[in-house]
PAKE-906871 format. One record per atom (N, C-alpha, C): x negated, y negated, z negated; residue in three letters. Coordinates in pm, whole numbers, plus 50000, padded with zeros to 5 digits. Layout:
BEGIN
XYZala ...
END
This chain:
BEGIN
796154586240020unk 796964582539903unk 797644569139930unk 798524568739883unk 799764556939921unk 799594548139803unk 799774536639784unk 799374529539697unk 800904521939684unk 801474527539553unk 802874522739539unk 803024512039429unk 803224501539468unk 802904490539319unk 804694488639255unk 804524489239136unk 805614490939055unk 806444481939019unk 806164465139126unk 806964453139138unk 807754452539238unk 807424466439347unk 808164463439468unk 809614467939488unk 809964478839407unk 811334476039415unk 811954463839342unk 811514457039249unk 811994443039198unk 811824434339302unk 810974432339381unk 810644421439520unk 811724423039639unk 812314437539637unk 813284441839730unk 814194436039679unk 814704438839531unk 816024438239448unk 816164420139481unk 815334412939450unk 815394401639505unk 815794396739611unk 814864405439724unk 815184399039831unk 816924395839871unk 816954409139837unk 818384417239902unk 819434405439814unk 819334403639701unk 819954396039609unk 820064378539665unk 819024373039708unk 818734363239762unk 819214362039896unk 819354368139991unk 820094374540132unk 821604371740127unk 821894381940016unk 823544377840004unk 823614367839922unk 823684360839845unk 823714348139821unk 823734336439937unk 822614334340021unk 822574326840126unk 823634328140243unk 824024344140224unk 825294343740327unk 826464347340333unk 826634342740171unk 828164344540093unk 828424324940117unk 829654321740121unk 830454310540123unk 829624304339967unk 829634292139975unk 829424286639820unk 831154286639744unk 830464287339583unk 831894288339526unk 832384273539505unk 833594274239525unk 833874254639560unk 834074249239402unk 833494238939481unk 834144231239341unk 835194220239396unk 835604210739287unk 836544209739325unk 836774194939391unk 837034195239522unk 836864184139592unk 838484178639661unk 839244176239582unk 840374170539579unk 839934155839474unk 839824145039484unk 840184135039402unk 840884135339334unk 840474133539210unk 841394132739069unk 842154121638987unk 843154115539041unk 844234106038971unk 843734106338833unk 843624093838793unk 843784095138631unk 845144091138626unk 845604094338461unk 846734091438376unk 847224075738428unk 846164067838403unk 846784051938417unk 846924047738582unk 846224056738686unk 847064052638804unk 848354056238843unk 847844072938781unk 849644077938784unk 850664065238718unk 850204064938579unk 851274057438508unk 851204037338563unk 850564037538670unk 850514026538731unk 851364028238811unk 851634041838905unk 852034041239058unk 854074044238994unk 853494047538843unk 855284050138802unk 855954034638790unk 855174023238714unk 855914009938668unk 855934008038866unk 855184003038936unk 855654000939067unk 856954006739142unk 856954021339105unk 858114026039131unk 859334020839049unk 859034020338915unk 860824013338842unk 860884005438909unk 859873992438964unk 859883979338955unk 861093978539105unk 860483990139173unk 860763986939328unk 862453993339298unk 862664005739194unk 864024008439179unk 865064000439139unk 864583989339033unk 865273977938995unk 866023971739097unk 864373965839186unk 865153960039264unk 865533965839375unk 866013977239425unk 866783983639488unk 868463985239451unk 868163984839308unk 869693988339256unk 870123971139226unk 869673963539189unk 869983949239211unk 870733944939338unk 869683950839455unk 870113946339612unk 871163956339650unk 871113964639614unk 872543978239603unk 873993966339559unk 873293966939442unk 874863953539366unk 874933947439464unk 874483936339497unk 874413926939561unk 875263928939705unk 875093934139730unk 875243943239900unk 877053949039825unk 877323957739716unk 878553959539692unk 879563953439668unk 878983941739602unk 879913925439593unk 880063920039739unk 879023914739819unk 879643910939894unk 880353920539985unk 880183931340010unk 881213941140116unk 882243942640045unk 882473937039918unk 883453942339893unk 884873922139910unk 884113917239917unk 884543903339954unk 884663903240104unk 884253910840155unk 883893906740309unk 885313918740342unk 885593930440300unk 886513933340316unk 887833930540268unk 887543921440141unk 888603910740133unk 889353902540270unk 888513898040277unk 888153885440411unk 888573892240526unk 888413902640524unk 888713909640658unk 890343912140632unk 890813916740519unk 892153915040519unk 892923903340524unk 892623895340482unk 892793880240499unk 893673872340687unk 892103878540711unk 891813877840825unk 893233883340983unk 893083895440884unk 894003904540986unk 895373897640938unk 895733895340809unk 896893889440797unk 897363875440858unk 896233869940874unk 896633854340959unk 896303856841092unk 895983869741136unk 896013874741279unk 897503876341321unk 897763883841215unk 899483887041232unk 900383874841226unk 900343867641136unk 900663856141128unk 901173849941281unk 899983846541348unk 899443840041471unk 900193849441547unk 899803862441524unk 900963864341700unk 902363867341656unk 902993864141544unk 904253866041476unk 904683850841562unk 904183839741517unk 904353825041576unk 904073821841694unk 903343825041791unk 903403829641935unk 904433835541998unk 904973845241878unk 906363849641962unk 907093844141943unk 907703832541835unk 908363822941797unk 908473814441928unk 907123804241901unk 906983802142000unk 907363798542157unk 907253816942212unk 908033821542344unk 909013818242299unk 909833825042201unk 911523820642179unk 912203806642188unk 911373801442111unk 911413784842121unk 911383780342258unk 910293779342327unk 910193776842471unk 911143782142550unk 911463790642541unk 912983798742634unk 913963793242574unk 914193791842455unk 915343779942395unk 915533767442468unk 914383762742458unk 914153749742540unk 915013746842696unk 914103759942733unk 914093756042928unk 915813762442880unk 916483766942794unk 917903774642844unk 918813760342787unk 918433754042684unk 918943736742675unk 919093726842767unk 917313726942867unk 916953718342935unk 918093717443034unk 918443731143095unk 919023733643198unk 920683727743156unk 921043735643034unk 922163730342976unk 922913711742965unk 921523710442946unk 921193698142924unk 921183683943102unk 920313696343205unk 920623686343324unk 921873692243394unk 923083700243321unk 923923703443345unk 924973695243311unk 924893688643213unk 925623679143118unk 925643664443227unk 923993662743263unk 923663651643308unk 924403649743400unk 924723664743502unk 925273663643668unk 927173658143578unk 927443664343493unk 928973661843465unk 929123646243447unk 927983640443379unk 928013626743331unk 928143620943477unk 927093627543551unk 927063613643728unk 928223619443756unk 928923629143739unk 930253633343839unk 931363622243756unk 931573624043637unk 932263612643536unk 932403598643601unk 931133594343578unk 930383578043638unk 930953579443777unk 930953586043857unk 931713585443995unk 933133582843996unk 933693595943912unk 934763595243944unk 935803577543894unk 934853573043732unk 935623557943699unk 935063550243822unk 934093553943917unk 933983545544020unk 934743540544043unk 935183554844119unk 936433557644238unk 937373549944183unk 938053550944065unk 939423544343969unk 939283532744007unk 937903522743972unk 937843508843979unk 938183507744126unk 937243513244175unk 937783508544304unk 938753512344368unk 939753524344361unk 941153519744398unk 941963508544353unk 941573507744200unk 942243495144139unk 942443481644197unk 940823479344241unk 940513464244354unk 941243464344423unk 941393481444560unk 942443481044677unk 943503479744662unk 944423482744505unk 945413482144542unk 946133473044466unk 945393461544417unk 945523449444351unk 944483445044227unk 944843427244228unk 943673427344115unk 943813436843975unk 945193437643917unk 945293444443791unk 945673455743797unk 946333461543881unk 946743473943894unk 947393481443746unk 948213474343732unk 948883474743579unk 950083478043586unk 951283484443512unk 952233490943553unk 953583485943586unk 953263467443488unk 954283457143542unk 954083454543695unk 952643449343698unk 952233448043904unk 953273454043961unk 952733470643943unk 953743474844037unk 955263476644025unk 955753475243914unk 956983476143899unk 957673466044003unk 957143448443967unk 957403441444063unk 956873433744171unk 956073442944264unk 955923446044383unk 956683456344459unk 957443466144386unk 958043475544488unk 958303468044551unk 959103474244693unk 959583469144793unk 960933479144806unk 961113484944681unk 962003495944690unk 962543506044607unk 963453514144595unk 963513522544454unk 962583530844484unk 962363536344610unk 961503546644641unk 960283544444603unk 959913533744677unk 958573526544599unk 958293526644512unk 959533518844420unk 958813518644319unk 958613533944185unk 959413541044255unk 959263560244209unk 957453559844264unk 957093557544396unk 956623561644425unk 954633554944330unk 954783545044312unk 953993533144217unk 954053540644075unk 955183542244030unk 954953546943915unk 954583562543882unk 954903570644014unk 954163581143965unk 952883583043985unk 952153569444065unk 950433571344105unk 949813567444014unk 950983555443915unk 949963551043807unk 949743563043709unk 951003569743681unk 950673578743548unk 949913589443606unk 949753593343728unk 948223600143781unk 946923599343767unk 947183583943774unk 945643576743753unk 945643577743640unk 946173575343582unk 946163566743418unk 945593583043352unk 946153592243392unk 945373606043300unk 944143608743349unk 943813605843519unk 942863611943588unk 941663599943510unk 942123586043451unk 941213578443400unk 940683579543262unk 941793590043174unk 941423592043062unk 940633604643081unk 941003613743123unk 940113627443162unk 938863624643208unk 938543614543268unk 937283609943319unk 936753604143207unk 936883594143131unk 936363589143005unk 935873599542903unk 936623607342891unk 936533615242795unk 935803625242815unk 935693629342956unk 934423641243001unk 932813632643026unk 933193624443028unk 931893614043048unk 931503609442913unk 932303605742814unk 931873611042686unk 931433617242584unk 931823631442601unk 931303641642577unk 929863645842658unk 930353647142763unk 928813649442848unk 927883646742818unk 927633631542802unk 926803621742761unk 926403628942587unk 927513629242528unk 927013633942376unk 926173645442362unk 927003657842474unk 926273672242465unk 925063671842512unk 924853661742609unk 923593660442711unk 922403654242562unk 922693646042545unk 921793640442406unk 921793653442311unk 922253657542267unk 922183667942193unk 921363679442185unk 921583681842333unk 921083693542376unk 919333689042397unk 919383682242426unk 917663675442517unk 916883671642341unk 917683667642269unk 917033664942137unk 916833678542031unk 917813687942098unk 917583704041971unk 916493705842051unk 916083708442182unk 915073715742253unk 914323711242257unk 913703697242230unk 912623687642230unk 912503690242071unk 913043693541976unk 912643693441821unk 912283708641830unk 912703719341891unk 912433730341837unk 911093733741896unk 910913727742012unk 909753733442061unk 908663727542024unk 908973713141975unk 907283702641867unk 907683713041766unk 908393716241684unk 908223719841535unk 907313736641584unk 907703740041678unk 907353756741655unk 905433752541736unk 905193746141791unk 903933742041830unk 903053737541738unk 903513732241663unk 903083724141514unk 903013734341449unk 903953741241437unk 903703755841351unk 902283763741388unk 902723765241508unk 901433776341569unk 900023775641570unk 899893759641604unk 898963750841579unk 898543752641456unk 899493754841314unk 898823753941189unk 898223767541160unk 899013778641226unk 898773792041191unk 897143794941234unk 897043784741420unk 895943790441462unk 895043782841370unk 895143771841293unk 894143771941211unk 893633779641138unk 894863783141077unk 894493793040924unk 893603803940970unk 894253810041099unk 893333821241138unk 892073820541154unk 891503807241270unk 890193802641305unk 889583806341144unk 889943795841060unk 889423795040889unk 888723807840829unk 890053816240880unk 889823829840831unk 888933836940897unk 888803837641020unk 887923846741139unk 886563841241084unk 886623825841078unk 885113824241007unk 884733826240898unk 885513827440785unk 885303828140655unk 884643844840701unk 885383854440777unk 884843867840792unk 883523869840865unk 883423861640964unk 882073860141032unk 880843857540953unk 881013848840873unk 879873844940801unk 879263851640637unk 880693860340635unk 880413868340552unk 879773884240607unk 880603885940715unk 879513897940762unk 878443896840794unk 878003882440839unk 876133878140827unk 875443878740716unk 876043878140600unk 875723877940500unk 875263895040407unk 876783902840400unk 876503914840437unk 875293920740498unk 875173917040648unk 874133921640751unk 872453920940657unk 872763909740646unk 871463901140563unk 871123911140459unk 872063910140356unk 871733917840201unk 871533934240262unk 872193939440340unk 871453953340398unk 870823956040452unk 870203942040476unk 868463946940605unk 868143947640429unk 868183940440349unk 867063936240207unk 867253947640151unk 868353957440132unk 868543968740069unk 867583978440139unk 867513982840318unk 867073990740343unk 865613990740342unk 864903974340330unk 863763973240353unk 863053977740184unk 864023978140061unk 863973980539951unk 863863997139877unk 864483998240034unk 864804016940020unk 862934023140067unk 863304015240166unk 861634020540201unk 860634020940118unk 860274004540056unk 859364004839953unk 859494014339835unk 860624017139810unk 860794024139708unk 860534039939702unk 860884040939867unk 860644055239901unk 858914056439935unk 858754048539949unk 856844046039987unk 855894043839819unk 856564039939753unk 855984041039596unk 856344054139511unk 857314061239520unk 857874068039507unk 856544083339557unk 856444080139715unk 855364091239789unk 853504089839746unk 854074075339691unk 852544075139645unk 852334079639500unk 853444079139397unk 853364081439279unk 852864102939307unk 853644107039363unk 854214117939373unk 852584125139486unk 852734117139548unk 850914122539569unk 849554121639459unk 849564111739391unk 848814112339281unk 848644121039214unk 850314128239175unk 850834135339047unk 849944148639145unk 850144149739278unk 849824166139338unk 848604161339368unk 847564152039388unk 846224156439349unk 845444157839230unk 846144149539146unk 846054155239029unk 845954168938980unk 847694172639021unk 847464189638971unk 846664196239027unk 846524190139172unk 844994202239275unk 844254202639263unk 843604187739161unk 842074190139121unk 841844199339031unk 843234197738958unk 843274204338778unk 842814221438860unk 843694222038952unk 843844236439003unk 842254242639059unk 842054232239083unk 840244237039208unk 839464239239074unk 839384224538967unk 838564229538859unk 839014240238793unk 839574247638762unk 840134257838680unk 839944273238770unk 840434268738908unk 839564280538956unk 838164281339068unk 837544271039021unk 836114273839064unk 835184276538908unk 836234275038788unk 835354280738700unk 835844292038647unk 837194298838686unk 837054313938703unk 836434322538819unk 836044313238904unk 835474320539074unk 834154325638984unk 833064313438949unk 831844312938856unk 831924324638765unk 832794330438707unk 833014336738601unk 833444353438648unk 833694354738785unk 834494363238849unk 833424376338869unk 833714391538829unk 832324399038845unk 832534400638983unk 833554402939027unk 834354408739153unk 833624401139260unk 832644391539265unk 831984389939380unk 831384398939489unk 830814406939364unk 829634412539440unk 830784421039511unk 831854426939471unk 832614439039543unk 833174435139659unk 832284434239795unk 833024435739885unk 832684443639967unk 833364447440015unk 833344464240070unk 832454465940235unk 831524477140236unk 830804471340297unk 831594474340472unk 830774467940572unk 831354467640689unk 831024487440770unk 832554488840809unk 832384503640860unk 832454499041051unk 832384490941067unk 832784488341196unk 834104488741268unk 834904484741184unk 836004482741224unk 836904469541337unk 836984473941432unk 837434457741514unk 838854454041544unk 838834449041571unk 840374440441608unk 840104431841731unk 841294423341758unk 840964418441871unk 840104412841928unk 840014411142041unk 838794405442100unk 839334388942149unk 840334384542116unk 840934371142184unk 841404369742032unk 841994352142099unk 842094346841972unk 843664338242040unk 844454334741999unk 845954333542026unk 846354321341938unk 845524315441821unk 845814304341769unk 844884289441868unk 844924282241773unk 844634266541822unk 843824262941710unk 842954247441719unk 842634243341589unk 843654234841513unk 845064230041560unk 845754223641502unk 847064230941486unk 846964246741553unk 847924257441476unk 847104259441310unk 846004260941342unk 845564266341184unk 845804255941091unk 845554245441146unk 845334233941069unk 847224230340927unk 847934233241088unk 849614234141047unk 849464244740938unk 848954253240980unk 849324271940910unk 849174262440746unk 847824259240734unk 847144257640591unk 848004247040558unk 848354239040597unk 849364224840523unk 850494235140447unk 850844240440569unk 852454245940516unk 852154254540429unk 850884264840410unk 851004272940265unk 850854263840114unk 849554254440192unk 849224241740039unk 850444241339952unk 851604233040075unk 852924228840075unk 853514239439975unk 853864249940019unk 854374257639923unk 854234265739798unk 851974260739803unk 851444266839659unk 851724257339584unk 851864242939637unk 852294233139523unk 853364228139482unk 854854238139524unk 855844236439529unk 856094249039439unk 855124254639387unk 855524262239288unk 856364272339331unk 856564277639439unk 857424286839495unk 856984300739408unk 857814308239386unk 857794321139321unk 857004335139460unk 856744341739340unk 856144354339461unk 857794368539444unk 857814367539574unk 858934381039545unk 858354388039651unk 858234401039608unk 858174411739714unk 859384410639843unk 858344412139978unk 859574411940107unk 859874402240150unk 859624391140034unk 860104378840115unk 858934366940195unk 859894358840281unk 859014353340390unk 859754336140423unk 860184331640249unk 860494318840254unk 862034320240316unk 862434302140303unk 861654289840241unk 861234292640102unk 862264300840011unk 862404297139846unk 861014304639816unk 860754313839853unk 860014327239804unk 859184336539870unk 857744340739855unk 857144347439952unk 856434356739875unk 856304365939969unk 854564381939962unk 853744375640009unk 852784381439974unk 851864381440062unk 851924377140244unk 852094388440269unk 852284383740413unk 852634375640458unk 854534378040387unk 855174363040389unk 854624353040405unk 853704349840322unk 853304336740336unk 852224334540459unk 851874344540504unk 850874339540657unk 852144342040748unk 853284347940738unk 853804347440871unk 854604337040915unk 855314329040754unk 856244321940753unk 854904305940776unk 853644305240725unk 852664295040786unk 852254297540906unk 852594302840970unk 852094305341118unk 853044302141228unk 854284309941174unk 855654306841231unk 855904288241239unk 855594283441082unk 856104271141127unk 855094262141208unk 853934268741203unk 852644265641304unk 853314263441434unk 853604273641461unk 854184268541626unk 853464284641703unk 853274295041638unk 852984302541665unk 853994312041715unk 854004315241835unk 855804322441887unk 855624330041972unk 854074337942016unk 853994344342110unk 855074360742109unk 855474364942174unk 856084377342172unk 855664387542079unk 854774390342027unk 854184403841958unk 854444398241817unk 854164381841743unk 854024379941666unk 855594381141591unk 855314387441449unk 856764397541391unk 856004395341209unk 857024394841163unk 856684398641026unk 855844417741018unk 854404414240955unk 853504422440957unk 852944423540823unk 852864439140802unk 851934441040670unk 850474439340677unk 850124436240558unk 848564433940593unk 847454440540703unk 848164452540654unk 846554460140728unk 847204456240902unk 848424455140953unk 848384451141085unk 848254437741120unk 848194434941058unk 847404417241060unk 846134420541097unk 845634421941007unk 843974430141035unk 843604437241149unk 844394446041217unk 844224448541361unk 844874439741436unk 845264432041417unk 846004419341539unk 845164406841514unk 844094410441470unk 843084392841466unk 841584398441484unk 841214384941525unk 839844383541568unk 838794388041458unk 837914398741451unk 836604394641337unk 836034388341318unk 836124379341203unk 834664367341206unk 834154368241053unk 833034366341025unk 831764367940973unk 832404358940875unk 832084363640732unk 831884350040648unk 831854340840674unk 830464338540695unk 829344329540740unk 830284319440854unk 831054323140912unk 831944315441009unk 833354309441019unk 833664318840881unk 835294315340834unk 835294297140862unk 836494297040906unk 837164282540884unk 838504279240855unk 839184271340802unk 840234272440720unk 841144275240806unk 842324286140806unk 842944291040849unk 842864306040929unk 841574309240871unk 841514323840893unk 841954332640760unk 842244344540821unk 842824355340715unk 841904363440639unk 841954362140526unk 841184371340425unk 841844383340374unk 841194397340365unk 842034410440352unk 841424417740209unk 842224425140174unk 841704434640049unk 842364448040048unk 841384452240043unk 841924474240064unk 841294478439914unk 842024487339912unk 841704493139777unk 840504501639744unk 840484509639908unk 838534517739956unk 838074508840059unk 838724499640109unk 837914498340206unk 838254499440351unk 839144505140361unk 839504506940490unk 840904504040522unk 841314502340663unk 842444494840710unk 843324499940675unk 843634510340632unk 845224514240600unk 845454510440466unk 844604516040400unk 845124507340253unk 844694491440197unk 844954483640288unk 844914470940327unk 846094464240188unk 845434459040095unk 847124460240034unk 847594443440004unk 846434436440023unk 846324416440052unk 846054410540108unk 846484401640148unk 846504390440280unk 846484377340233unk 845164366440263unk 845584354340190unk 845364344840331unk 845384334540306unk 844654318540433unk 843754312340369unk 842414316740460unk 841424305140380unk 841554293840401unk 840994287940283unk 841634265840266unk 840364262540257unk 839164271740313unk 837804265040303unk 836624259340182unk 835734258940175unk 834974260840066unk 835174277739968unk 835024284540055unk 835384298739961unk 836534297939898unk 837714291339935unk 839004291539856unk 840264297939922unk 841284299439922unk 842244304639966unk 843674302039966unk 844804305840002unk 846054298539960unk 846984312339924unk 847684323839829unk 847954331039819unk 849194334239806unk 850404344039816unk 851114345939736unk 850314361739673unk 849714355439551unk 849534371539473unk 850184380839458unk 850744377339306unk 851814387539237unk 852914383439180unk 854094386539127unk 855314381139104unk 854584376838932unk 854014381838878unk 852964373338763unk 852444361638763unk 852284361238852unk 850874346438857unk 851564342339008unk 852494345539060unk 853214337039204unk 851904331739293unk 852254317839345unk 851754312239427unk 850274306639404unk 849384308539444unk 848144301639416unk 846914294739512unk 846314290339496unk 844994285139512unk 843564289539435unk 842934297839530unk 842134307239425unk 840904309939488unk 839904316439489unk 838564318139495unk 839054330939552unk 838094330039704unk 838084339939763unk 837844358739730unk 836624355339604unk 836414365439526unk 836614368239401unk 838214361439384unk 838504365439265unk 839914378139253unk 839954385439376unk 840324394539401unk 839314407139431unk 839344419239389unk 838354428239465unk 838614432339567unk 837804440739603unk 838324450739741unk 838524439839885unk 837484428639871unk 837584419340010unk 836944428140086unk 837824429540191unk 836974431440341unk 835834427140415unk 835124433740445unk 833354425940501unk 834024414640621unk 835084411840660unk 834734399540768unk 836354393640756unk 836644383640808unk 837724378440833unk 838604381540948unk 839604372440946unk 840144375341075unk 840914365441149unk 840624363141252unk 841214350641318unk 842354350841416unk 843094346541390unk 844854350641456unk 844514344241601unk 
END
């Protein structure tokens, strides 16, 4: 006789109960740090504070560029200026040397002049002390003579006024000339001289304003940063905030979920025997879904991002931007996901393995695909209802007995 005691199927029911428990994932709670209200609304006044003064140093920076391109016109105009009077200038100077010349042209007529009353005086001496027109009248020695006396005087007598009078002039044009070309060329030097001031004035007035410029836009960009760095910190707060809100809310529907116990049991089904990811492909995979569960992205059937994802979508388009590019890898429906990855055990999941759901149980009617984010959690695109999520591994039914590792 068999001695059957009537606690032992309750001691089994236990055991078995106690078994899976120990080698189910714990249900997470929620281990994102939680922003309160007053850091958020701390990390916001830092941000006006830093926008203020961004848009202050913005002004600041628009006044002076906008003076400095004043200055720069300024600038260019007493540029022009300067080589307008440079060419003057040349003109002037070629005026000059075409006077100068004019001028020791005059000079040679004046010594030819001065020679020629030489010459006069001194025929005069040779051919008496006065050489006057009575002298010779009575000195001829003859009628001929004296024809001949009186027509040398009225020779001389013009060749002495023609000489005076070109030696006069000469002398005047020669002064003339040496004094226009000596005034035009100080006045246009004096000129140029003043222009190249104005310009120097100006080139610096522009120099020291584009240092200035330079200056107020290092202060703007170093303003952009802070602002963009308070800005990333406000805006991280706000998203751990919502992720805690999110972990608590669904680790107390996970708690609440009957659908644990339903996971379907293992028929021996395998998949690959290699593994084709990295630990800092998975690591990428899970950022980039987080990224897009907290970006509120919509769920659309078919699609595979940026705006919008399925299911799948969303492991192929986190994998893809993983850096995952081997040849075979293609936008895939669930259940071939499931034959294109590694089996791993609960008990071994690590974040960035694939979690599956069939409707019996088996690979063809495979009909969900999520990325585990660790602690029994997941990263999803569900349903075009409830879109993008962060959710408890078993708050879907029909999980598959093992995971799968890409």
């Amino acid at each position: 006789m068999i001695f059957r005691s009537k606690r032992l199927p309750l001691f089994v029911a236990l055991t078995v109960a106690l078994f899976a428990i120990s080698t189910a994932p714990q249900i997470a709670e929620a281990k994102t740090r939680k922003p309160s209200l007053a850091e958020i609304a701390a990390a916001k006044q830092v941000e006006i504070a830093k926008q203020q003064a961004a848009s202050a140093a913005a002004a600041k920076l628009n006044s002076a560029t906008k003076t400095l391109n004043q200055l720069t016109s300024l600038s260019d105009a007493a540029r022009a200026r300067y080589q307008q009077a440079l060419k003057e200038l040349a003109i002037a100077i070629t005026v000059a040397q075409v006077a100068a010349a004019h001028a020791a042209e005059t000079q040679a007529a004046v010594a030819d002049a001065t020679k020629t009353i030489g010459k006069l005086a001194t025929n005069a001496y040779i051919m008496g002390s006065g050489f006057t027109d009575l002298e010779s009248v009575l000195h001829a020695s003859g009628p001929q003579d004296l024809v001949d006396r009186l027509s040398t005087l009225n020779s001389l007598g013009a060749n002495n006024s023609v000489a005076l009078q070109r030696f006069q002039m000469a002398s005047t044009v020669a002064k003339a000339a040496k004094k226009a070309a000596d005034d035009a060329k100080a006045a246009q030097v004096a000129a140029t001289n003043k222009v190249a001031a104005a310009k120097q004035a100006a080139d610096d007035a522009k120099a020291a304003q584009a240092k200035e410029v330079a200056r107020l836009g290092a202060i703007q960009n170093q303003l952009a940063k802070e602002l963009a760095s308070a800005r990333k910190i406000r805006l991280t707060l706000e998203q751990q905030r919502q992720l805690a809100i999110l972990e608590e809310a669904n680790a107390k529907i996970a708690s609440q979920t009957k659908g644990q116990a339903r996971v379907w049991p293992d028929r021996g089904f395998k998949g690959r025997t290699t593994i084709r990811s990295t630990d800092k492909i998975r690591t990428a995979a899970v950022t980039y879904a987080k990224k897009q569960v907290l970006a509120r992205k919509p769920y659309v059937w078919g699609a595979q991002g940026p705006n919008s994802y399925d299911c799948s979508g969303l492991v192929y388009a986190a994998y893809k931007a993983a850096g995952l590019g081997y040849p075979n890898w293609s936008r895939l429906n669930a259940a071939l996901y499931f034959v294109d990855s590694k089996r791993i055990p609960f008990a071994q999941l690590i974040p960035g393995d694939l979690l599956f759901y069939s409707f019996d149980g088996s690979v063809q009617n495979i009909h969900h695909i999520t990325i585990y984010a660790g602690d029994g959690m997941m990263w999803e695109a569900n349903s075009k209802g409830k879109g993008l999520l962060y959710s408890n591994m078993y708050s879907i039914a029909g999980l598959m007995p093992s995971g799968g590792r890409v």
